[in-house]
C-alpha positions in Angstrom: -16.0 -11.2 -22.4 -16.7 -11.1 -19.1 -19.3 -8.1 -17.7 -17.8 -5.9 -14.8 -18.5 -6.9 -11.3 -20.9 -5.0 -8.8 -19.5 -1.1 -9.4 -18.4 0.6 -5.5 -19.3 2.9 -3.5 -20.6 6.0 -5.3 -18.7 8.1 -3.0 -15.3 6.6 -3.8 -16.1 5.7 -7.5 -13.9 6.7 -10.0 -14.5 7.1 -13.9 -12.4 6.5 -16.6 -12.1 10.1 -17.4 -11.1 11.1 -14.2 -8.5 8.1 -14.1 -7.5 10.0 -17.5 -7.5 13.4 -15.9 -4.6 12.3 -13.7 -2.2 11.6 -16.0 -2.7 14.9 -16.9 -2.0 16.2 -13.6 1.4 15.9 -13.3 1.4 12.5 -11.2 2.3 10.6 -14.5 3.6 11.1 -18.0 1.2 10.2 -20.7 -2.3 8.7 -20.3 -4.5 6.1 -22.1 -8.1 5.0 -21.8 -8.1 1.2 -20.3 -7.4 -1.1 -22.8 -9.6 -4.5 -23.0 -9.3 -7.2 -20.2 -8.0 -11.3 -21.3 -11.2 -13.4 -22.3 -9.1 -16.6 -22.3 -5.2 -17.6 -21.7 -2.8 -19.8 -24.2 0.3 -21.4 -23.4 2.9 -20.0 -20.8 5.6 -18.6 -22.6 8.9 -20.1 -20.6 9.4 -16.5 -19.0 8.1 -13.7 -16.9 9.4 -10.9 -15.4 8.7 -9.6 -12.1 8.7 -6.0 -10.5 8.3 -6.0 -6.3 9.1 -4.7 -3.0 11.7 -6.9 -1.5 10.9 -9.8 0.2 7.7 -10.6 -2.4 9.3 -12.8 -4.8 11.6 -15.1 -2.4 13.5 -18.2 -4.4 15.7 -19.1 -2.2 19.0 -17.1 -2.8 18.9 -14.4 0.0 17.3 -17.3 2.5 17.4 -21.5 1.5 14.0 -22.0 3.7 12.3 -18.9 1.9 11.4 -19.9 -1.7 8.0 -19.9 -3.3 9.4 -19.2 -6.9 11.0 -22.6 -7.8 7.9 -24.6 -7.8 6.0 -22.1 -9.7 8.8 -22.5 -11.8 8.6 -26.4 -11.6 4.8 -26.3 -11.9 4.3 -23.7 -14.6 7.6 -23.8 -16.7 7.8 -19.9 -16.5 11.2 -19.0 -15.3 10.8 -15.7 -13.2 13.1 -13.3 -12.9 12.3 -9.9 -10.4 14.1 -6.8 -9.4 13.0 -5.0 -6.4 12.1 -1.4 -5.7 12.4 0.8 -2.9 9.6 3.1 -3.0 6.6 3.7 -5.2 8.0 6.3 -7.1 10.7 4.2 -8.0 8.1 1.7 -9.2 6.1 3.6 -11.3 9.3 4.8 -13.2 10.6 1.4 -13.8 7.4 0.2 -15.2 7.4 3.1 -18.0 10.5 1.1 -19.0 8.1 -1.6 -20.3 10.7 -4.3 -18.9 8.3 -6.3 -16.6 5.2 -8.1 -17.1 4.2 -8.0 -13.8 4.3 -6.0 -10.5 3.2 -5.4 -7.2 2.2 -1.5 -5.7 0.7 0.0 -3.5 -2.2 2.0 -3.6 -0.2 5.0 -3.9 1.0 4.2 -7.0 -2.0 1.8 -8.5 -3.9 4.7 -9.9 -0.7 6.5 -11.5 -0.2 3.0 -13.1 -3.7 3.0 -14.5 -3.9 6.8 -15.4 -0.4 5.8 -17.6 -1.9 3.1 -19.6 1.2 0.5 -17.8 -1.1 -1.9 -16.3 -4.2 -3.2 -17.7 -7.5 -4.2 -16.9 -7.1 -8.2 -15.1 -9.8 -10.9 -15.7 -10.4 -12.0 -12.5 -12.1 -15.4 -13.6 -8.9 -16.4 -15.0 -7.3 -16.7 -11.8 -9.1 -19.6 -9.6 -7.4 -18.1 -6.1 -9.1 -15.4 -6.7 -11.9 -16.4 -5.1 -10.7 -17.1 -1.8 -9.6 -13.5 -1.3 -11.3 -11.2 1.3 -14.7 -9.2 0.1 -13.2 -6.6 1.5 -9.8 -6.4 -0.2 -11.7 -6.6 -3.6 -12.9 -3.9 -6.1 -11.6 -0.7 -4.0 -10.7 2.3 -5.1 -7.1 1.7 -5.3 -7.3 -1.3 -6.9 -10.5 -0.9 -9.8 -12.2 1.7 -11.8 -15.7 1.6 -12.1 -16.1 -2.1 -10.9 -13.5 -3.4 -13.5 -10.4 -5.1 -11.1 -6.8 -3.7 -12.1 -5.2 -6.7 -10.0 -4.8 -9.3 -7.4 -4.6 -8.5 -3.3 -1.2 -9.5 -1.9 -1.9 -8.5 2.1 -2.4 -5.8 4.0 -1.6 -4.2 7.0 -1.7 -0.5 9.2 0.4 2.2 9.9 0.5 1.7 13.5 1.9 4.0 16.1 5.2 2.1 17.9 6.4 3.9 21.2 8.9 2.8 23.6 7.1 1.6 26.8 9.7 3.1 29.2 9.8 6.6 27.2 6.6 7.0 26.4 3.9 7.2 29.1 1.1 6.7 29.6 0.9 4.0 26.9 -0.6 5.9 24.0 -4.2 5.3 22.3 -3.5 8.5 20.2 -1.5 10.2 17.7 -1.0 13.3 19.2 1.8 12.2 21.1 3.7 12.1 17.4 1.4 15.5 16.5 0.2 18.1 19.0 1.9 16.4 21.8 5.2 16.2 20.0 7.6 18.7 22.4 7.0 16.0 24.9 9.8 13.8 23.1 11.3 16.4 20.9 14.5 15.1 18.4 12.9 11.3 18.8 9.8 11.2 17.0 10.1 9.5 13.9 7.7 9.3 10.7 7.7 7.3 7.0 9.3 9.3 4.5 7.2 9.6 1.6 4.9 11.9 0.4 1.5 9.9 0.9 2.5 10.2 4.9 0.2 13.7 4.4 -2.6 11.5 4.3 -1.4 10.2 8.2 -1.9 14.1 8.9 -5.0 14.4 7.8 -6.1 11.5 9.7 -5.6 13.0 13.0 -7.0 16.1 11.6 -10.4 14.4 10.6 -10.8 14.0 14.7 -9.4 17.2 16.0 -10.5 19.2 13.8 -13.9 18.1 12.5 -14.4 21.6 11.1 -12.2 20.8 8.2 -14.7 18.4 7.3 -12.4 15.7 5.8 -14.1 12.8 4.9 -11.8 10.8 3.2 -7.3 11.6 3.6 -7.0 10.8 0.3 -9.2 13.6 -0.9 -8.2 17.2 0.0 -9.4 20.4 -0.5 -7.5 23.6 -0.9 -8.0 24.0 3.0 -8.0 20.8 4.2 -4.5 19.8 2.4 -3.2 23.2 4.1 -4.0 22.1 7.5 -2.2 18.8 6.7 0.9 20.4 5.7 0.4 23.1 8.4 0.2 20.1 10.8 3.6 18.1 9.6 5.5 21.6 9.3 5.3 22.3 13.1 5.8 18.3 13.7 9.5 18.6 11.5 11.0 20.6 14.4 10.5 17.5 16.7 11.3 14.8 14.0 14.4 12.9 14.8 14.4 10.9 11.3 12.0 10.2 8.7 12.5 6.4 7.4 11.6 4.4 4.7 14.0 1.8 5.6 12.5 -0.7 8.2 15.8 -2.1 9.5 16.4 1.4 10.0 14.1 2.4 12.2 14.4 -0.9 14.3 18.0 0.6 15.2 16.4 3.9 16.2 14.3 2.5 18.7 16.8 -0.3 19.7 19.1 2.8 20.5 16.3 4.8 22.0 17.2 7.5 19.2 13.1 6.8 18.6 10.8 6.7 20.9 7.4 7.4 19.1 6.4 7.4 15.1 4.5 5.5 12.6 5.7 1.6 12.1 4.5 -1.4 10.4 3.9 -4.7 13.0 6.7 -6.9 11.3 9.3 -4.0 12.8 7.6 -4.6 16.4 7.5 -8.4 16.0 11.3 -7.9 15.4 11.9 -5.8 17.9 9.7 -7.5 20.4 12.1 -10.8 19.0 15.2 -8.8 20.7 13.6 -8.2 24.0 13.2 -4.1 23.0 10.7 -2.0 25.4 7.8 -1.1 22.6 4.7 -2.1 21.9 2.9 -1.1 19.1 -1.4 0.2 18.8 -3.9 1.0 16.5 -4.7 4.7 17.6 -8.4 6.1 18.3 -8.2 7.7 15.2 -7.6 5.1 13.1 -4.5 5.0 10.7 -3.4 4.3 7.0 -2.3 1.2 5.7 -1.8 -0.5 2.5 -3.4 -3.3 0.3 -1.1 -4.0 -1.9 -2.1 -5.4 -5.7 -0.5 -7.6 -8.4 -1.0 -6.1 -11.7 -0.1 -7.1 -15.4 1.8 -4.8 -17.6 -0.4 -3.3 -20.4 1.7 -4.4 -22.7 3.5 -7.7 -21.1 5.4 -9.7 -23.4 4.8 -12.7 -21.0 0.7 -12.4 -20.4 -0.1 -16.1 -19.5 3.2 -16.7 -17.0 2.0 -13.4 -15.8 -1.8 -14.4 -14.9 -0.4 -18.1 -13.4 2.1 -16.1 -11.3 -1.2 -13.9 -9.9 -3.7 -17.2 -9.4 -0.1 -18.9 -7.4 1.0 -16.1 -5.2 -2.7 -15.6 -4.2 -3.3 -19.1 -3.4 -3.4 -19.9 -0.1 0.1 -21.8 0.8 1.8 -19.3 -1.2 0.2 -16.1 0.0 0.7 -17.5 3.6 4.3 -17.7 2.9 4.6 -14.8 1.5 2.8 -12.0 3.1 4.2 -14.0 6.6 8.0 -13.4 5.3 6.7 -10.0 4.7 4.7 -9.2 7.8 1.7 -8.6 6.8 -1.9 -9.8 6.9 -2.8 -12.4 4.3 -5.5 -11.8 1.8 -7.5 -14.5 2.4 -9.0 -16.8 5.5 -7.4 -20.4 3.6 -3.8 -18.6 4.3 -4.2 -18.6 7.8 -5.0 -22.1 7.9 -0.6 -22.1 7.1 0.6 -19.6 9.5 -0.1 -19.3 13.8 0.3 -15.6 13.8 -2.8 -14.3 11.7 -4.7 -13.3 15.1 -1.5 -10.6 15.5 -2.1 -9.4 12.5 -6.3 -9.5 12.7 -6.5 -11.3 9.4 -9.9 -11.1 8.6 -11.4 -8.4 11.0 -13.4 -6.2 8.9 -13.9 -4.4 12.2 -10.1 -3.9 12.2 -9.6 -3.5 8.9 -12.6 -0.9 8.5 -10.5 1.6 10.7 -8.0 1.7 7.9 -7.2 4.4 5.5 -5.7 2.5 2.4 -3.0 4.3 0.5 -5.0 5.8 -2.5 -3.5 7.8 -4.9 -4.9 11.7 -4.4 -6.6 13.5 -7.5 -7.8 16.3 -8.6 -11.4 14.3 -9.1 -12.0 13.8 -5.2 -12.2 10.2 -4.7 -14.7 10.8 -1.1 -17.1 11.8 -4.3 -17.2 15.7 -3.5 -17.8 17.4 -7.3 -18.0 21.1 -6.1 -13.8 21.1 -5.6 -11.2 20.5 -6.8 -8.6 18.4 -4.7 -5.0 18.4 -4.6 -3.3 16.4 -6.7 -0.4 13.5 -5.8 2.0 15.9 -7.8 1.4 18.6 -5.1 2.0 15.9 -2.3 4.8 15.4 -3.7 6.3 19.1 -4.1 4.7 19.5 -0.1 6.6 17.0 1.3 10.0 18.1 -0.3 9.1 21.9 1.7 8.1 19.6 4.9 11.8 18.4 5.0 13.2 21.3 4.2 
């Protein structure tokens, strides 16, 4: 048995019994104390099964010249079969089904996984490719407790502000024009429909309203998650649509039904690709984003084919591959040495990457390391973001 790795940052360190408590706070059925990481692997078992947002597990059958399955297949002998998801929630129900032995989430739903006892603790010096990935992608809140590694880095990237360059001027370097500045393009603003998009909120809030004293959007007081909801509340009356759907919301602003809202850079790069007026920024304030991580079922039928498909899709061929169908940054600096577009997506700028808020599952046990409150739970994101809508 391996010993844990260097623990984190006191002020975003998490204990078991806190991971424990938030099972028990509504943002999960059940809970279990982590169970014991691999020491060593056997043979692959002829089979794994694979849970993923689309466009993560490509062999070939929606796009002949996008395939990284078959010669994992080839190579390993573990045939893969995946099903895809549409949103985290979605994901952390499926895996209480105990049907998949492997899955990628985001950290908006890595802790619930944890807290469940449906992922378990991954041996990181099993998995050679592991190596490679970015120091800073590694052993982060949403993605370990207490130095032990829940999973493997897929890519990252921001939630960056896209605006249409005719619409919207000036150019924007901030999000008010999506907040406080709103009335300006009332009925077109646009925003990602999903609870954790409070956290986006309280982002703007931590620089306009430094009296709230948020430190971290992830971990909200009483007050502070007021002032969030408070905040999106008087944006709804200017929202146009929330999306969740990225071909969606490329219509909206190829329409001009959009002109302003929250966006990921593979919907400008397409949009850019059809000659659309936006452009896309990183905002003063800085913005979310997502890291997401491969994890292994607690209880995976399939645990070698599982740990080979984490050490091939963070290699670096494959991970370039993959996180470029995607449109996303890779997780390590040997990926980019297969794709001409990582400067577009700052792979590997710490300085870029530093301004990023990581979806992070909120709990009660504030994760910016406060003690004297309590902080609102993902269970009352959840039930905030239902009255948001309306």
């Amino acid at each position: 048995m391996r010993t844990s790795r260097g623990a984190r940052l006191a002020a975003t360190a998490l204990t078991v019994g806190s991971i424990v408590v938030l099972a028990g706070c509504g943002t999960s059925s059940g809970g279990a104390a982590p169970s014991e990481e691999a020491e060593e692997l056997g043979d692959y078992e002829g089979q794994v099964s694979i849970l993923a947002w689309p466009g993560y597990v490509e062999d070939g059958s929606n796009d002949p010249e996008v395939d990284w399955v078959t010669d994992f297949e080839e190579k390993t002998g573990c045939e893969v079969t995946s099903k895809t998801y549409g949103t985290s929630d979605e994901a952390v129900n499926l895996m209480k089904t105990g049907d998949y032995d492997v899955i990628a989430a985001s950290g908006d739903a890595t802790l619930r996984l944890i807290a469940a006892g449906d992922v378990a603790p991954v041996n990181t010096d099993l998995i050679p490719s592991y190596a490679g990935i970015y120091d800073f992608l590694k052993e982060k809140e949403w993605n370990s407790v207490d130095g032990q590694s829940y999973g493997v880095p897929h890519g990252y990237g921001a939630n960056l502000l896209l605006y249409n360059t005719e619409v919207v001027t000036p150019a924007p370097t901030s999000w008010d024009v999506v907040f406080d500045g709103a009335d300006a393009y009332s009925g077109k603003i646009t925003a990602y429909d999903s609870p954790i998009y409070i956290a986006d909120a309280a982002v703007y809030l931590m620089t306009h309203q430094p009296d709230l004293g948020i430190e971290n959007p992830y971990a909200l007081d009483e007050e502070q998650f007021q002032a969030a909801v408070d905040l999106l509340k008087a944006q709804r009356a200017h929202v146009g649509e929330y999306w969740s759907d990225y071909l969606k919301e490329i219509q909206a602003f190829e329409t001009g039904d959009s002109v302003a809202g929250t966006t990921w850079q593979v919907i400008q790069n397409v949009l850019a690709g059809g000659d659309a007026t936006t452009e896309v920024v990183l905002p003063e304030e800085g913005a979310t984003g997502w890291s997401d991580t491969w994890m292994i079922a607690s209880e995976a039928e399939n645990p070698n084919c599982a740990y080979a498909w984490l050490d091939w899709i963070a290699s670096p061929e494959t991970n370039a591959e993959a996180t470029a169908y995607f449109g996303e940054a890779p997780s390590s600096q040997e990926a980019c040495d297969y794709r001409d577009d990582c400067e577009a997506y700052h792979a590997g700028d710490e300085e870029y990457a530093s301004q990023i808020w990581y979806w992070t599952t909120p709990i009660a046990d504030c994760v910016d390391g406060r003690t004297d409150v309590e902080c609102v739970d993902y269970a009352r994101w959840t039930e905030a973001w239902s009255e948001i809508k309306g």
